[in-house]
TORSEFI-386182 format. One line per 8 residues: number of its first residue (from 0); their letters; for each residue y, z, x of C-alpha. Coordinates in Angstrom, 3 decimals. Example, Ala and Ser with C-alpha at 12.3 -4.5 7.8 and 13.67 -1.06 7.14 Angstrom:
0) AS) -4.500,7.800,12.300; -1.060,7.140,13.670
! end
This chain:
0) XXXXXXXX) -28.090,-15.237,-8.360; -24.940,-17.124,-8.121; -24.070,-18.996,-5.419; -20.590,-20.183,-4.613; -19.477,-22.560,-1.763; -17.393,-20.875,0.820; -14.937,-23.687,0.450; -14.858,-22.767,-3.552
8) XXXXXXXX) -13.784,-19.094,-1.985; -10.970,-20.836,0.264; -10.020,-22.454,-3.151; -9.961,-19.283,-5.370; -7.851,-16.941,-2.916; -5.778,-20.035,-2.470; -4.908,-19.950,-5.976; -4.383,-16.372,-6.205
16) XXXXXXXX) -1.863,-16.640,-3.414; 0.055,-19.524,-4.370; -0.080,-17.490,-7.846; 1.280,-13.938,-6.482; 2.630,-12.003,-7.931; 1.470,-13.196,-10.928; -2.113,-13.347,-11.916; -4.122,-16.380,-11.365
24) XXXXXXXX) -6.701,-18.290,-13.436; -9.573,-20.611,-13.332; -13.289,-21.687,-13.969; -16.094,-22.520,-12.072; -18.409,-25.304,-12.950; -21.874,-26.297,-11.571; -25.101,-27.363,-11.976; -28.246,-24.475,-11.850
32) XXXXXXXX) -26.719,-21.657,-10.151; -24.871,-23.391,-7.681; -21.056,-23.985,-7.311; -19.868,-27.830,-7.771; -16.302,-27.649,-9.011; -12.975,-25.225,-9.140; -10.933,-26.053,-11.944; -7.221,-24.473,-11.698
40) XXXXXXXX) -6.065,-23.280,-14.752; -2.390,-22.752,-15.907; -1.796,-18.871,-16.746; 0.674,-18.653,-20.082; 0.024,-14.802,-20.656; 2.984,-13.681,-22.371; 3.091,-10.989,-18.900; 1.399,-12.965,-15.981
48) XXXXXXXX) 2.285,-10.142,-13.520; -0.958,-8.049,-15.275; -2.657,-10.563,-17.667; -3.902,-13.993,-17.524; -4.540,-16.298,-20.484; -5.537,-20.231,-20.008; -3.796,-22.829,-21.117; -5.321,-24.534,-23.441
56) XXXXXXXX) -4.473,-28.229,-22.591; -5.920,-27.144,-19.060; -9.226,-25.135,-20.244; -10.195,-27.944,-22.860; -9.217,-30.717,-20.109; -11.672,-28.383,-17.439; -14.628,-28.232,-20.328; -14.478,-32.070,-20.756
64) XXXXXXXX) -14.575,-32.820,-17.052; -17.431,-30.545,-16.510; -19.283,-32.084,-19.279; -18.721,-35.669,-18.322; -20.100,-34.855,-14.639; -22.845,-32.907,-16.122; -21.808,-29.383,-14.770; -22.232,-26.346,-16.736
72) XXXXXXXX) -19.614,-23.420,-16.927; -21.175,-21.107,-14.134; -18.093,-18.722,-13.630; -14.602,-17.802,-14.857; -11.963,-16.091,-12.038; -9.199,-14.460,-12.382; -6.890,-12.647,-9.594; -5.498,-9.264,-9.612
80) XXXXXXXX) -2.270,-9.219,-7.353; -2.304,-5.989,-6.344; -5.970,-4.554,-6.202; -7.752,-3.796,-3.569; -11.138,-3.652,-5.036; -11.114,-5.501,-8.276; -12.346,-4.401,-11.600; -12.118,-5.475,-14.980
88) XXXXXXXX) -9.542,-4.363,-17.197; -9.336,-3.068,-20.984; -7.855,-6.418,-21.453; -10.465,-8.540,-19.506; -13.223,-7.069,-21.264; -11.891,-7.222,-24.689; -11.437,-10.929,-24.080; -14.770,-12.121,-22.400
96) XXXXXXXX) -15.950,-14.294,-24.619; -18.501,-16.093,-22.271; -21.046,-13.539,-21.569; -23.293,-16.048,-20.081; -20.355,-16.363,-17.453; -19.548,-14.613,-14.211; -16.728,-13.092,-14.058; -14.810,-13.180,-11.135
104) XXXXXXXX) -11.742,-11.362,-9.723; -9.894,-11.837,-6.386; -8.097,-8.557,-5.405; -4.985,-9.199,-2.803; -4.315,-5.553,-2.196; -5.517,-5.456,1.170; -4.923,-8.016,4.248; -8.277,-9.627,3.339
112) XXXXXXXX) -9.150,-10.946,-0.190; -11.474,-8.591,-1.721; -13.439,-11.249,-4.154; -15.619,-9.154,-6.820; -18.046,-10.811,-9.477; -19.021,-9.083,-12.579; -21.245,-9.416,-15.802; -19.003,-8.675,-18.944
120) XXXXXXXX) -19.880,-7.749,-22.343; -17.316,-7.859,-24.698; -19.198,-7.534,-27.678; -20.774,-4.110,-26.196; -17.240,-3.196,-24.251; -18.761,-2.960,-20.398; -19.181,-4.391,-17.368; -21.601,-4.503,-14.589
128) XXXXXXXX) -21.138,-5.968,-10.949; -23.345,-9.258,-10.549; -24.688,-10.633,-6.967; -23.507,-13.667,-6.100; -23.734,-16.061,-2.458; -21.638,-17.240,-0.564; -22.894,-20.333,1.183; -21.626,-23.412,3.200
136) XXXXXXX) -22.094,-26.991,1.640; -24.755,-29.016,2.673; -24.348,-32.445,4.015; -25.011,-34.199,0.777; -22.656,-32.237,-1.004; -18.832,-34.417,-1.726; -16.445,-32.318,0.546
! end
């Protein structure tokens, strides 16, 4: 199971704020199945209001940084402006091309972030909720 730092959390909805009303993009890297790093991502969809699509200066610039400090890509997040209880798209399953990847996607719909994590098979056209954790740093994790 996944676990994410709650500060990673406060760093995501952040994001998909500051974003709003437009969607949000990102990845998560870290080492096992914990959460090290967020890595903000640029969203150039052609319509950001109900798509997201990297930029690719920032997604090759996040790969290299998480393989110089030995991190592997644990998670990919997205935010959906106006959802209460995020789901994948049409669109976000056609383009999951990291199945080994969580996938997850902050819904702003209601007066608390509603942040949802999900297995996705493009190749096979579904989706399936995944369990993740959300747990506090410890003290010899950087802050």
């Amino acid at each position: 199971m996944l676990k994410i730092l709650d500060r990673h959390v406060d760093e995501i909805n952040a994001h998909a704020y500051e974003a709003a009303p437009c969607e949000c993009c990102g990845l998560i890297g870290g080492v096992g199945d914990r959460s090290q790093t967020v890595y903000r991502l640029a969203n150039v969809a052609q319509d950001p209001f109900v798509s997201y699509e990297a930029a690719p200066k920032d997604l090759f610039a996040a790969q290299r940084a998480m393989r110089d400090s030995g991190e592997q890509l644990l998670a990919i997040y997205h935010s959906h402006p106006r959802a209460k209880s995020p789901e994948p798209s049409e669109t976000d399953v056609r383009l999951a091309y990291y199945p080994a990847a969580v996938y997850f996607i902050v819904g702003l719909g209601n007066a608390v972030p509603c942040l949802r994590a999900f297995r996705i098979s493009e190749r096979e056209r579904r989706w399936e909720t995944a369990e993740f954790e959300i747990v506090a740093a410890t003290k010899d994790e950087p802050k």
